[in-house]
Backbone as ProteinMPNN parsed JSONL, in Angstrom:
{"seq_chain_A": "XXXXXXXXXXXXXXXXXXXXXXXXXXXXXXXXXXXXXXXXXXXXXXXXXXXXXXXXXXXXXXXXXXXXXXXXXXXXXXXXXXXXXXXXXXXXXXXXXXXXXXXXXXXXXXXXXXXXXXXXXXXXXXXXXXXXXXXXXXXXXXXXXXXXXXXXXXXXXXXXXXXXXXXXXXXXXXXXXXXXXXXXXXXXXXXXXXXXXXXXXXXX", "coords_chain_A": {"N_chain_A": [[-14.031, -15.38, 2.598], [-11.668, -14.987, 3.199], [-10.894, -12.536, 2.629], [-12.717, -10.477, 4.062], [-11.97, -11.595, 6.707], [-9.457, -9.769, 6.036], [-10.346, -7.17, 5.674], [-11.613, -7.345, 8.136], [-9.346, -7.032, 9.795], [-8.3, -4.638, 8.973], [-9.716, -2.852, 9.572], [-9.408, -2.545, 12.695], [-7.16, -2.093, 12.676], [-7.111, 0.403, 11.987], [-8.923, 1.874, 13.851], [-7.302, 1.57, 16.268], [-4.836, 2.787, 15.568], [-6.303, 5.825, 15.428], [-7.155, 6.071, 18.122], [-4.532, 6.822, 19.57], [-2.529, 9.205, 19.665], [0.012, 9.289, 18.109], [0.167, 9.592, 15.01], [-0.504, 11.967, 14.597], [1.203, 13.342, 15.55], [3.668, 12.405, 14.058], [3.084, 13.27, 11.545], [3.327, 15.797, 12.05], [5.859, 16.256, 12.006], [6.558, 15.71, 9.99], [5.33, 17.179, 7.745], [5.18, 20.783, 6.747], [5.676, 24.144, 8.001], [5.203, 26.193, 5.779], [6.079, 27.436, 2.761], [4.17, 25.995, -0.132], [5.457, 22.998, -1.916], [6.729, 22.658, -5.493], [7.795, 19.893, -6.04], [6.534, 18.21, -4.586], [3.907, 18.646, -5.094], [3.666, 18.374, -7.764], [4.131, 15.17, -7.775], [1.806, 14.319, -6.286], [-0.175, 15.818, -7.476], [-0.267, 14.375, -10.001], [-0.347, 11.083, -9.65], [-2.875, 10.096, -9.746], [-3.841, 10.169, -12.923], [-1.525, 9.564, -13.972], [-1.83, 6.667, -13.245], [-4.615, 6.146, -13.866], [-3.995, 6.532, -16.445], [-2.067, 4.234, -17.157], [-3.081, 1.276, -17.337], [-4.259, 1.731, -20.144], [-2.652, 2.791, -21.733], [-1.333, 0.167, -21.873], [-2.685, -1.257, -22.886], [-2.976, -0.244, -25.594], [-0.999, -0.176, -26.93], [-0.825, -3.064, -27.031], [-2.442, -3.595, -28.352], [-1.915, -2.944, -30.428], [0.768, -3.636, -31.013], [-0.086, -6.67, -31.69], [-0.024, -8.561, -29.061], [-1.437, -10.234, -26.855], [-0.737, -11.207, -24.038], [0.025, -8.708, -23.052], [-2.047, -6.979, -23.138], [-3.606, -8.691, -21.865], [-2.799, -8.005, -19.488], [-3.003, -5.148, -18.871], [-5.639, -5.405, -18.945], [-6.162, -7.15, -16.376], [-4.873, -4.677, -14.875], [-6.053, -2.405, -14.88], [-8.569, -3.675, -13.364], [-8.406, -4.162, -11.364], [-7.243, -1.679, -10.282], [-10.009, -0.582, -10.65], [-11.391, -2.324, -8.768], [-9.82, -1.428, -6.033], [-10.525, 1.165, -6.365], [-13.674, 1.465, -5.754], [-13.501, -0.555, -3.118], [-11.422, 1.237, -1.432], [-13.313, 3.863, -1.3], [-15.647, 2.43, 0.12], [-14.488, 2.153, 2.109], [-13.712, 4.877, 3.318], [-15.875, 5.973, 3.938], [-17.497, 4.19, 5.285], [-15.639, 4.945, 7.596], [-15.136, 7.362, 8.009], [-13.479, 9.619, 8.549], [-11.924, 12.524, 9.93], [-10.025, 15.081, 7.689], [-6.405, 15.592, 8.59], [-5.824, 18.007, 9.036], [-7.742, 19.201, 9.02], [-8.774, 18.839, 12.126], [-7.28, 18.977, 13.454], [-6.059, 22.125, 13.524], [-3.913, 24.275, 12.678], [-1.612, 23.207, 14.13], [-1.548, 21.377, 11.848], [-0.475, 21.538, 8.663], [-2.357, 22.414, 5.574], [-1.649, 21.92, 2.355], [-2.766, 23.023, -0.797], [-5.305, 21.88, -2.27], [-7.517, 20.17, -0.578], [-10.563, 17.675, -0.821], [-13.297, 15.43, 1.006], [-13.13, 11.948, 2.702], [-10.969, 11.212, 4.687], [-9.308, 8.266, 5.833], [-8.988, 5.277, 4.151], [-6.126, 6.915, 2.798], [-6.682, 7.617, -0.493], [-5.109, 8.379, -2.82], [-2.892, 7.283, -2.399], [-3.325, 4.172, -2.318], [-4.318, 3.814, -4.569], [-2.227, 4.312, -6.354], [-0.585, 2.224, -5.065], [-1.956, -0.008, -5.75], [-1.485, -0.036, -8.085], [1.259, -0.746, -8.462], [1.454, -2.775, -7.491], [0.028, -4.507, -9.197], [1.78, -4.232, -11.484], [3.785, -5.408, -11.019], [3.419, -7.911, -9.996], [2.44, -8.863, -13.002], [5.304, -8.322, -13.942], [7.831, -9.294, -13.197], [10.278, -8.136, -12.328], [12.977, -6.077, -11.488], [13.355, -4.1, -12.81], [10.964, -3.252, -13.363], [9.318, -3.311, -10.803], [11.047, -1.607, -8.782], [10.512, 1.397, -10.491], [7.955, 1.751, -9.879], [7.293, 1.259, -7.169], [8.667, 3.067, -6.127], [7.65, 5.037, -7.03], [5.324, 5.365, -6.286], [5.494, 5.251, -3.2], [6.878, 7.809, -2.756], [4.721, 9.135, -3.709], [2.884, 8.32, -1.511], [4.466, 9.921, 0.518], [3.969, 12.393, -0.2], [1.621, 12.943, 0.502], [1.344, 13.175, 2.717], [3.187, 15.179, 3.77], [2.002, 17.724, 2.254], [-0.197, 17.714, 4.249], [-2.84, 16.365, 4.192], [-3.366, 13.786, 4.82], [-2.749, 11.455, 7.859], [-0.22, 9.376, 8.408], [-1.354, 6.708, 9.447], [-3.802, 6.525, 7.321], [-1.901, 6.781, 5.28], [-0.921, 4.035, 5.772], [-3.13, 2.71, 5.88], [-3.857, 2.72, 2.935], [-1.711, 1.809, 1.661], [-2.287, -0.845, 2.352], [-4.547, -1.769, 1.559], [-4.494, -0.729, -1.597], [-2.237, -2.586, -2.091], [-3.36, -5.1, -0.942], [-6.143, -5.017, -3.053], [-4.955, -5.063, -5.452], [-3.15, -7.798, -5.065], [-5.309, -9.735, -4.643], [-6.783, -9.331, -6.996], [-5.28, -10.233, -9.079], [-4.869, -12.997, -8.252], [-7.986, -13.723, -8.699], [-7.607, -13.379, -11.931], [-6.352, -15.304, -12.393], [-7.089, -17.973, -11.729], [-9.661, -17.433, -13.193], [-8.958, -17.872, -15.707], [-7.428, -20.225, -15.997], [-9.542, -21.627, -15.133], [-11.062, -21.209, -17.459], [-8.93, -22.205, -19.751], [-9.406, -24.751, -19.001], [-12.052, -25.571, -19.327], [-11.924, -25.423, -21.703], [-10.436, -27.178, -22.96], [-12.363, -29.522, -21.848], [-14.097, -28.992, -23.648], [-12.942, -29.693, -26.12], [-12.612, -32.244, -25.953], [-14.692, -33.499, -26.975]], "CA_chain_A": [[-13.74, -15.401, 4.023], [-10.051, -14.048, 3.704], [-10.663, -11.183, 2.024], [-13.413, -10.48, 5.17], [-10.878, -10.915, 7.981], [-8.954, -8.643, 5.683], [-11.468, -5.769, 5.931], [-11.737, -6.475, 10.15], [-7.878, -6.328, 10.302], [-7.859, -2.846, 8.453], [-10.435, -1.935, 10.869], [-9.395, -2.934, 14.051], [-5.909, -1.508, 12.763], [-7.336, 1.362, 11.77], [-9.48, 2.037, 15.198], [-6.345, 1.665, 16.969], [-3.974, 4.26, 15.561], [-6.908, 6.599, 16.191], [-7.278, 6.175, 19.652], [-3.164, 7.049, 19.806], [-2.133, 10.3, 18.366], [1.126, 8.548, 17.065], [0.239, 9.507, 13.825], [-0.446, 13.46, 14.347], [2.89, 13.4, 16.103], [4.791, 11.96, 12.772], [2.717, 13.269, 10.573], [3.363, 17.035, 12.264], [7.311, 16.375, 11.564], [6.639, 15.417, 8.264], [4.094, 18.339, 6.826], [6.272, 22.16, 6.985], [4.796, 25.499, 8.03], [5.972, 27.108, 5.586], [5.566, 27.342, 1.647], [4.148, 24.951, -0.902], [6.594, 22.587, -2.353], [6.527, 21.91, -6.004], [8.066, 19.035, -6.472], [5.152, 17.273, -3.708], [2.242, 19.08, -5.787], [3.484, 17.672, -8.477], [3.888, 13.785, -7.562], [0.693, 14.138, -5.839], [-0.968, 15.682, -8.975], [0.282, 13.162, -11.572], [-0.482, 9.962, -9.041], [-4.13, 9.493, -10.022], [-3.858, 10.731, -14.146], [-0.772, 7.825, -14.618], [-2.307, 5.512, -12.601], [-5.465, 5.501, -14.728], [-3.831, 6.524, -17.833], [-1.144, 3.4, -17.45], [-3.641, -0.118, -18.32], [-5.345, 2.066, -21.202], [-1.651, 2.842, -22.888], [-0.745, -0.653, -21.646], [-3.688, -2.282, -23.537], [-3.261, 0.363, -26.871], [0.493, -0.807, -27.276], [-0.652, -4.937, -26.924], [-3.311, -3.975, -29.43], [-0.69, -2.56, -31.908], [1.522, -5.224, -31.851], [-0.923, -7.568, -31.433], [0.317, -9.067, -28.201], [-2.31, -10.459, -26.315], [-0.624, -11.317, -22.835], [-0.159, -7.227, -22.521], [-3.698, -6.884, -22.956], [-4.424, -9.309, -20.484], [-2.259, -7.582, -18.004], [-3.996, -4.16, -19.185], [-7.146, -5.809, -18.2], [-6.079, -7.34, -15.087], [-4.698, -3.593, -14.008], [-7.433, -1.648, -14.858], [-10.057, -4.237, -13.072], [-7.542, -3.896, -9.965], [-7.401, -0.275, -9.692], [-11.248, -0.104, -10.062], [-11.605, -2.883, -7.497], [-9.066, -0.671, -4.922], [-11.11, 2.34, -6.17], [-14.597, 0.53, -4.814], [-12.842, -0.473, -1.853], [-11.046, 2.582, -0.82], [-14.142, 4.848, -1.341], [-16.598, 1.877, 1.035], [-13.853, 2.206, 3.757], [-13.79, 6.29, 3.391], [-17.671, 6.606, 3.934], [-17.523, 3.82, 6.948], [-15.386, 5.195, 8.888], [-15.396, 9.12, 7.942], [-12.192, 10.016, 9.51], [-11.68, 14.133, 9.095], [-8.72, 15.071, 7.709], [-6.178, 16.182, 9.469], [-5.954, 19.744, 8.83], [-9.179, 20.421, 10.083], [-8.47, 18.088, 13.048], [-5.484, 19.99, 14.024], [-6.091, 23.485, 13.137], [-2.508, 25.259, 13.273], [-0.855, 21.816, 14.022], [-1.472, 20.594, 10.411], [-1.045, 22.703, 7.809], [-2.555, 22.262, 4.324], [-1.204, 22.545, 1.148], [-3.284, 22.982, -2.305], [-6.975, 21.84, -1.683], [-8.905, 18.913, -0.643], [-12.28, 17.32, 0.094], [-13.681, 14.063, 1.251], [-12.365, 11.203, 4.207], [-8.847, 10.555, 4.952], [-9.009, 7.202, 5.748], [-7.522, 5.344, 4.096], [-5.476, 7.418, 1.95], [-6.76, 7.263, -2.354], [-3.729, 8.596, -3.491], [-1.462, 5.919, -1.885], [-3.908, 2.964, -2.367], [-4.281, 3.766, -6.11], [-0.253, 4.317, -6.719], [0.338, 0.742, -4.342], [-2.73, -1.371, -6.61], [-1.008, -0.414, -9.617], [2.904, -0.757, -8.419], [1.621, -4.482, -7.37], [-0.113, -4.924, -10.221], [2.104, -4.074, -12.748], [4.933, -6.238, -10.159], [3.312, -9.263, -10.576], [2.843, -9.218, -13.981], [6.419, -8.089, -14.893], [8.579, -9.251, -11.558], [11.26, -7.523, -13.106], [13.712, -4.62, -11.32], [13.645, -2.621, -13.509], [9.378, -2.406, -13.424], [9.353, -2.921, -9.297], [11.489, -0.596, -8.521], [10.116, 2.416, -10.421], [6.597, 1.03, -9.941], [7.291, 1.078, -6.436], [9.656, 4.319, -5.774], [6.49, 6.155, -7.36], [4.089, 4.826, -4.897], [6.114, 5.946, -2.086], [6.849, 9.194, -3.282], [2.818, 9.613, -3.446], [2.381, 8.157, -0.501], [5.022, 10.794, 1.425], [3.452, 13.518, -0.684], [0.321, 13.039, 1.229], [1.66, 13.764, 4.408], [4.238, 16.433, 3.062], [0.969, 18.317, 2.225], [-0.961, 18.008, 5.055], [-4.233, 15.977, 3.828], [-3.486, 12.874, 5.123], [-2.04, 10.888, 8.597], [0.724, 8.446, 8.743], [-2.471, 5.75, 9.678], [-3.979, 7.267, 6.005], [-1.371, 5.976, 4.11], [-0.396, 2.579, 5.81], [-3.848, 1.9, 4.798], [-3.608, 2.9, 1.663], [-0.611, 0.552, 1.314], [-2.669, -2.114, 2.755], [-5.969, -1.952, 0.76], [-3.99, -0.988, -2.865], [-1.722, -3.91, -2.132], [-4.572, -6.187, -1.351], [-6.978, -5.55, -4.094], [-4.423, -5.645, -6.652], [-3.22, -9.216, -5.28], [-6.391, -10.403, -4.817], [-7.236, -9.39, -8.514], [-4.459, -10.861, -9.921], [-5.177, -14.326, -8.324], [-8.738, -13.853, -9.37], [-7.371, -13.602, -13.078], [-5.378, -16.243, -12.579], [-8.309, -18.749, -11.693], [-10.753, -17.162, -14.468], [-7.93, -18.345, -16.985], [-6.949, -21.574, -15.725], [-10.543, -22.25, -15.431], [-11.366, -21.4, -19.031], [-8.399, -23.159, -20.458], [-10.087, -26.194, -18.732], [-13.376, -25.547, -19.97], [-12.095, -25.415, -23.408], [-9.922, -28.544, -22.63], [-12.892, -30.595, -21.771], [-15.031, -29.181, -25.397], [-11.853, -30.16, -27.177], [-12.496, -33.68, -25.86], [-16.496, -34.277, -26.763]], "C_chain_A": [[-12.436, -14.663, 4.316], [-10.28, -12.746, 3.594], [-11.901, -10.35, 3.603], [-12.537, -10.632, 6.311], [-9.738, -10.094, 7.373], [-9.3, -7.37, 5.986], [-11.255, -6.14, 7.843], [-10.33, -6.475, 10.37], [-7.823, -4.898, 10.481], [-8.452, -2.426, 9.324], [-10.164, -1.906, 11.908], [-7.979, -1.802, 13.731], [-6.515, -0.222, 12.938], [-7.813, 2.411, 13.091], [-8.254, 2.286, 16.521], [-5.532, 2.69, 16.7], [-5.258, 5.628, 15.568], [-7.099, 7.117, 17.324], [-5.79, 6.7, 19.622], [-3.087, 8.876, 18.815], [-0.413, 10.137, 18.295], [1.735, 9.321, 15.993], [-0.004, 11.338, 13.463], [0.733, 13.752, 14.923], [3.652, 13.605, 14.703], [4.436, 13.058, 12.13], [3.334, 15.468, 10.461], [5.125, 17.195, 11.972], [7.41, 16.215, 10.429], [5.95, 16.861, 7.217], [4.945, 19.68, 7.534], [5.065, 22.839, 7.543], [5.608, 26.112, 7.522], [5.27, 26.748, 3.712], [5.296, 26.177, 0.707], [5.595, 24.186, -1.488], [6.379, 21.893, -3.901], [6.703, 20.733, -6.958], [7.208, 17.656, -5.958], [4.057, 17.507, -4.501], [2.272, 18.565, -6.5], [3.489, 16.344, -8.759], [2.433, 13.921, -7.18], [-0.564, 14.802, -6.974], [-1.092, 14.67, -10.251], [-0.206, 12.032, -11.014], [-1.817, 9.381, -9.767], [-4.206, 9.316, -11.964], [-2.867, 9.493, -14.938], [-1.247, 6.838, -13.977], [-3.348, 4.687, -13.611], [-5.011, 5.493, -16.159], [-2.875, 4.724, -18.323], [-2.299, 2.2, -18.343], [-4.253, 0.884, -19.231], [-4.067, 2.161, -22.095], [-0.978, 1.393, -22.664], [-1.677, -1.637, -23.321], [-3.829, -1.359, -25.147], [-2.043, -0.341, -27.386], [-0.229, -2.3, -27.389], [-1.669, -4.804, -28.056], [-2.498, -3.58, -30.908], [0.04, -3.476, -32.56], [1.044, -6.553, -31.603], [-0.17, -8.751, -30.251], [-0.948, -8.823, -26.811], [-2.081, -10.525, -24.37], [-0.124, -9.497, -22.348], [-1.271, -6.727, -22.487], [-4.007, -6.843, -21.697], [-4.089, -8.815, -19.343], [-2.777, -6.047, -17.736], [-4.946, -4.345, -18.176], [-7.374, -5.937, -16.225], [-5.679, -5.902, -14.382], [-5.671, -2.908, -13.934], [-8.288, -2.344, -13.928], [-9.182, -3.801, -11.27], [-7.428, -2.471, -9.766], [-8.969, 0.264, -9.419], [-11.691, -0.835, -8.966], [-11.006, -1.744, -6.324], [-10.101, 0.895, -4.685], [-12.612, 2.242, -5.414], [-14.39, 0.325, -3.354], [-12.981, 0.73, -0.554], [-12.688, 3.624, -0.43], [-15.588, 3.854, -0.253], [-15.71, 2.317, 2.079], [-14.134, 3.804, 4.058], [-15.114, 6.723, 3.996], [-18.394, 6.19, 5.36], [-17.22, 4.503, 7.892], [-15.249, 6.968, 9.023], [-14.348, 9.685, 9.061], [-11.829, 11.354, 8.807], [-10.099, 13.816, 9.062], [-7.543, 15.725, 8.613], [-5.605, 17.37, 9.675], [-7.197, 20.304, 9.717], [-9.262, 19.709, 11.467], [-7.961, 18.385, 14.511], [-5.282, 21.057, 13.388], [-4.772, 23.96, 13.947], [-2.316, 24.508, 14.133], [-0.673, 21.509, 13.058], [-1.839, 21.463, 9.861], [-1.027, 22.399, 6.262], [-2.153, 23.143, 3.555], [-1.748, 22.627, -0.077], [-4.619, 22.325, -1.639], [-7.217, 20.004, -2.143], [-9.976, 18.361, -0.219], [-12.434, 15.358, 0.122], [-13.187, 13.64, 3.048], [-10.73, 11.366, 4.2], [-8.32, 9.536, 5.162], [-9.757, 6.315, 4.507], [-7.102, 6.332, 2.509], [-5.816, 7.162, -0.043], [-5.616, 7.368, -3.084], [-3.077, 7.093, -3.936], [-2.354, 4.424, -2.49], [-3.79, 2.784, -3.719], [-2.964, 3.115, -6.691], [-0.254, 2.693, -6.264], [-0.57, -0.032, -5.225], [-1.875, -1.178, -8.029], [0.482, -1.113, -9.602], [2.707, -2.13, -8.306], [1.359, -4.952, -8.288], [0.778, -5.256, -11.172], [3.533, -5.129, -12.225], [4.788, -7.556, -10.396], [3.159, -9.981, -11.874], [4.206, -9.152, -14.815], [7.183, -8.184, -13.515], [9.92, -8.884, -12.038], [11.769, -6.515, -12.228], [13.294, -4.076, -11.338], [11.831, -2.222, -13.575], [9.138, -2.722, -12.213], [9.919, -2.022, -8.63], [10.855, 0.812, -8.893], [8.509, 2.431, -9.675], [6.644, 1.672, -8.152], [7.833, 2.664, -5.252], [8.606, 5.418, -5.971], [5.24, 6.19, -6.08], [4.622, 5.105, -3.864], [6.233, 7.359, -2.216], [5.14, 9.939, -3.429], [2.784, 9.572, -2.263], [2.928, 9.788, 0.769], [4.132, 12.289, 0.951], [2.205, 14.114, 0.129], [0.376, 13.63, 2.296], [1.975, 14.674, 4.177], [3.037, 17.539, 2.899], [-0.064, 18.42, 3.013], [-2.363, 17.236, 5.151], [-3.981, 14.518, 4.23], [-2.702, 12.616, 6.682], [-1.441, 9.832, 7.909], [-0.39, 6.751, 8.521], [-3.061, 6.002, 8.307], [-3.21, 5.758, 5.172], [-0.947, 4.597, 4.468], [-2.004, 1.871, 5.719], [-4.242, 1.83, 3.748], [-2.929, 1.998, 1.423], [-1.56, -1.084, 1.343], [-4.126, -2.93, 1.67], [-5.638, -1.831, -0.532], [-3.261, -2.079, -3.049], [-2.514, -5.32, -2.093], [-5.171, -6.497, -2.135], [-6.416, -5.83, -5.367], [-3.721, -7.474, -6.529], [-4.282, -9.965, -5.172], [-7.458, -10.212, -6.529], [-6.527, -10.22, -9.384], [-4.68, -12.715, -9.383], [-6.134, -14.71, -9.054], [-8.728, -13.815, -11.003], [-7.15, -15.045, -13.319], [-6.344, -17.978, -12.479], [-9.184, -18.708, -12.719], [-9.983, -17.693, -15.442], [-7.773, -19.658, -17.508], [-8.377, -22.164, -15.98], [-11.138, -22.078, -16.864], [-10.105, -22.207, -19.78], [-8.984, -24.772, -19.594], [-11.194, -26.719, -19.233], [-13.261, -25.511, -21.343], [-11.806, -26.754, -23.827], [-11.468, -29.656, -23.127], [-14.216, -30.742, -23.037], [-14.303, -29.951, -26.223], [-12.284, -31.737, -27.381], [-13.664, -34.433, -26.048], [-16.634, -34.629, -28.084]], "O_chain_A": [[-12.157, -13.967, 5.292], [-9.891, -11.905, 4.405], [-11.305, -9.362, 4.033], [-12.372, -9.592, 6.949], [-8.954, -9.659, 8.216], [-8.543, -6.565, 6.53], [-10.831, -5.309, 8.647], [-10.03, -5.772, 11.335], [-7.523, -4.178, 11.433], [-7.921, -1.575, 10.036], [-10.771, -0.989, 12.461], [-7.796, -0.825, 14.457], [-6.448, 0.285, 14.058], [-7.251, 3.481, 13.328], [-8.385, 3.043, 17.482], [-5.439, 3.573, 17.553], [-4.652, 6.667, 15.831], [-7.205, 8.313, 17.594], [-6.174, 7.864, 19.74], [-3.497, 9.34, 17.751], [0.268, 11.145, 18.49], [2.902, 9.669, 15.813], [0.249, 11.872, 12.383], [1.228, 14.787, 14.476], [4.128, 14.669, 14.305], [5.289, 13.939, 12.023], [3.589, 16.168, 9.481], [5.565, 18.319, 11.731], [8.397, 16.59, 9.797], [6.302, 17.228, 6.096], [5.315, 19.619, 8.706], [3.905, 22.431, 7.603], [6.578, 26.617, 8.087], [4.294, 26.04, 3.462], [6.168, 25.309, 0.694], [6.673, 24.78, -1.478], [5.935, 20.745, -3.899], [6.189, 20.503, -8.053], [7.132, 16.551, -6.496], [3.225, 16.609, -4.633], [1.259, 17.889, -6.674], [2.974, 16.013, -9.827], [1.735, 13.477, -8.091], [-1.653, 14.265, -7.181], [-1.922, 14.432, -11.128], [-0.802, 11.483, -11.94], [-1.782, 8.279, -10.315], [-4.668, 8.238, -12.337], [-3.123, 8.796, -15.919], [-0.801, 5.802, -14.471], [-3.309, 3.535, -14.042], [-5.452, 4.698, -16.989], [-2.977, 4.168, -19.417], [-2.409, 2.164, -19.568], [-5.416, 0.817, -18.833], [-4.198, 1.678, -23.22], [0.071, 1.296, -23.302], [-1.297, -2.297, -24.288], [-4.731, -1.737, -25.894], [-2.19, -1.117, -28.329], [0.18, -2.664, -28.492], [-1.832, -5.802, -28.758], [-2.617, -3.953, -32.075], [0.129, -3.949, -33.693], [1.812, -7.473, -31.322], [0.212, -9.819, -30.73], [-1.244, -7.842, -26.129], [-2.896, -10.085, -23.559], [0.025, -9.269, -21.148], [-1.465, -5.875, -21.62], [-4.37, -6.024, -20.852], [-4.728, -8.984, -18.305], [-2.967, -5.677, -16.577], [-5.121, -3.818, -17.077], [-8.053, -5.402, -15.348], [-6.121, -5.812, -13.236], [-6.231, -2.765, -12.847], [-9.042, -1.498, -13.447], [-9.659, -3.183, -10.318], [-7.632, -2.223, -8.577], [-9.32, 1.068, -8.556], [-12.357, -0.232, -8.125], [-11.898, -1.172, -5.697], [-10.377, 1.516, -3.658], [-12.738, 2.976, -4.434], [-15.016, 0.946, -2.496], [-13.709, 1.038, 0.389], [-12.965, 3.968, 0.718], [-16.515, 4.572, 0.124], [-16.244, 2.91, 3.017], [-14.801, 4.03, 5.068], [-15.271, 7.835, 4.499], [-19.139, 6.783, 6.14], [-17.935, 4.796, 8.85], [-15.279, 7.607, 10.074], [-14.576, 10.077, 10.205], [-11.53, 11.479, 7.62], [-9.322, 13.079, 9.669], [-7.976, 16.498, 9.469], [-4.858, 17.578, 10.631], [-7.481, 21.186, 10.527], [-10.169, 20.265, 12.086], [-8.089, 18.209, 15.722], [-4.322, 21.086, 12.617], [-4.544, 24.04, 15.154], [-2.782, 24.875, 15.212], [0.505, 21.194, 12.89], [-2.848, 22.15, 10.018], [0.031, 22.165, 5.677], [-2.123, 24.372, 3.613], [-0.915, 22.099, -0.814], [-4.78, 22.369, -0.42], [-7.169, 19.202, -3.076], [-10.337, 18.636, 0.925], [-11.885, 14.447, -0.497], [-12.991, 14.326, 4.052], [-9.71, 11.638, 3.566], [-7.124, 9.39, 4.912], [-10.849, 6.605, 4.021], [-7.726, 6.338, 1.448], [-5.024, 6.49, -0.704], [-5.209, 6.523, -3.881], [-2.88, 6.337, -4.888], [-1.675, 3.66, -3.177], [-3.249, 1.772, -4.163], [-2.698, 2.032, -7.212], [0.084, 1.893, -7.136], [0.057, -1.004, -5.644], [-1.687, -2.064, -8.863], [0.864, -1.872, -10.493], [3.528, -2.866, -8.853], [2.087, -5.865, -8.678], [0.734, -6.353, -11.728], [4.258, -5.569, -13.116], [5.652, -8.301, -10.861], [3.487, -11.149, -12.086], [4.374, -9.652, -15.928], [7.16, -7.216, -12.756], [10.683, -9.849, -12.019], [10.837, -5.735, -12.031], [12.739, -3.383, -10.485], [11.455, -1.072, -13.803], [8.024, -2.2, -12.176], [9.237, -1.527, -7.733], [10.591, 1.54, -7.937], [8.187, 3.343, -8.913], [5.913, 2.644, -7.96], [7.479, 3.055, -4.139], [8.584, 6.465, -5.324], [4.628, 6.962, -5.342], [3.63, 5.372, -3.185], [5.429, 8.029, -1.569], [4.725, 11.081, -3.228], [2.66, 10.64, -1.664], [2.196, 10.446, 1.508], [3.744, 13.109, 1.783], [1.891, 15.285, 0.341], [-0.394, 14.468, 2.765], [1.075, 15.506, 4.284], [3.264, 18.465, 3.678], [-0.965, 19.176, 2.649], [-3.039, 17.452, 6.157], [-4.853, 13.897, 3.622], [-1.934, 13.546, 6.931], [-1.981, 9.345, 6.917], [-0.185, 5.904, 7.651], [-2.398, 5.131, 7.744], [-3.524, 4.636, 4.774], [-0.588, 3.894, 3.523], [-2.119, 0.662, 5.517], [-5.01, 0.923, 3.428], [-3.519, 1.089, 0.84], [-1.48, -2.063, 0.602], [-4.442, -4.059, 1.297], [-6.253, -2.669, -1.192], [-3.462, -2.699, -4.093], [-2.409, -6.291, -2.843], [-5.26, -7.682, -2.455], [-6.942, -6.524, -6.237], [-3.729, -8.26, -7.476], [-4.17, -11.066, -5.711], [-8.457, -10.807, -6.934], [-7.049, -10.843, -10.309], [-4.619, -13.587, -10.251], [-5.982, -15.591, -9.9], [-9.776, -14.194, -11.525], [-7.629, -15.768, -14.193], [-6.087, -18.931, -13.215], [-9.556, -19.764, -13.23], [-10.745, -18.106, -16.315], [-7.862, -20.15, -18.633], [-8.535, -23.032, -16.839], [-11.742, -23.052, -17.314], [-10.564, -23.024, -20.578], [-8.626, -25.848, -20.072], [-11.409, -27.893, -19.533], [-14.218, -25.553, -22.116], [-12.437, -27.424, -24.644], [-11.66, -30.282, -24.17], [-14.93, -31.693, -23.356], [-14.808, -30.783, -26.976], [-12.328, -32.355, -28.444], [-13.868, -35.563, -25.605], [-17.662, -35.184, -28.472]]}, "name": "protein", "num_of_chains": 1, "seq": "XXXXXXXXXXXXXXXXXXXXXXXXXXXXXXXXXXXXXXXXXXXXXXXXXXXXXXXXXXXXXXXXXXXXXXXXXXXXXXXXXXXXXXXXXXXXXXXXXXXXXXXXXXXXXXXXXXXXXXXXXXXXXXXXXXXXXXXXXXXXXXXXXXXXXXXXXXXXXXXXXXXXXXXXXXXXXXXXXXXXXXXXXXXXXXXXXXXXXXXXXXXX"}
């Protein structure tokens, strides 16, 4: 039921900064006319490649030194970025929002090539399920902060390049932040409920 008035928030939000052009305003102070930049190409290249590469070197390291609760947090990231990736790609198909380059021809000007929706933002959603992810399992500084500084830095990249709105990435934020806390509870239940279920063999 939550996770369901989750989805009609995003939408209703979403529906709304449409109707406004708000977000081609910002988004036209944010994105240059003028030459690539590549220190944007390259955050926005790397975003998806560490994202997925992170739980696979998370979960090779916990198998090395045989440390099981890095695994598990492996597990839990990986299942959370493919949940966000699920997600992201049902909302993209719903609501089929062009991007806004072709939108705003000479208003918005693209940088390096892309295809698909625009809402909400993959980049950003990806980068924000992992930065939460990897936040709640390690609430640490020093792994929120970068975790977090990266995921922004994607997110601006988006705009900076032209392939996304402002509206884009705050649902990106909203839908990578969601499915990674709503994965991580769902761990957190599957756990509790098997140490119970082992509990009550222990006791027959």
């Amino acid at each position: 039921m939550k996770f369901k008035l989750f989805l009609a928030l995003l939408l209703l939000s979403a529906s709304n900064c449409f109707a406004q052009n708000w977000d081609a305003k910002l988004l036209a102070s944010i994105n240059p006319n003028g030459g690539e930049s590549g220190t944007w190409r390259f955050i926005t290249n790397s975003a998806i490649p560490i994202s997925v590469a992170t739980p696979f070197a998370m979960f090779a390291v916990g198998s090395l030194n045989h440390d099981d609760n890095l695994k598990k947090n492996a597990l839990h990231t990986g299942f959370a970025l493919l949940a966000n990736g699920l997600v992201t790609s049902g909302i993209k198909n719903t609501i089929q929002r062009q991007r806004p380059f072709l939108s705003n021809p000479g208003y918005i000007h693209l940088q390096g090539q892309t295809s698909g929706y625009s809402f909400p933002s993959g980049h950003t959603s990806t980068t924000f399920s992992l930065a939460t992810s990897l936040s709640l399992s390690y609430p640490k500084w020093y792994v929120i902060a970068p975790s977090y500084t990266f995921a922004a830095a994607t997110a601006y990249s988006r705009m900076y390049r032209g392939v996304h709105y402002p509206g884009d990435v705050l649902g990106g934020i909203i839908v990578g932040s969601g499915t990674a806390y709503l994965s991580w509870k769902l761990q957190k239940w599957f756990y509790r409920s098997n140490r119970i279920y082992a509990k009550s063999l222990q006791g027959r």
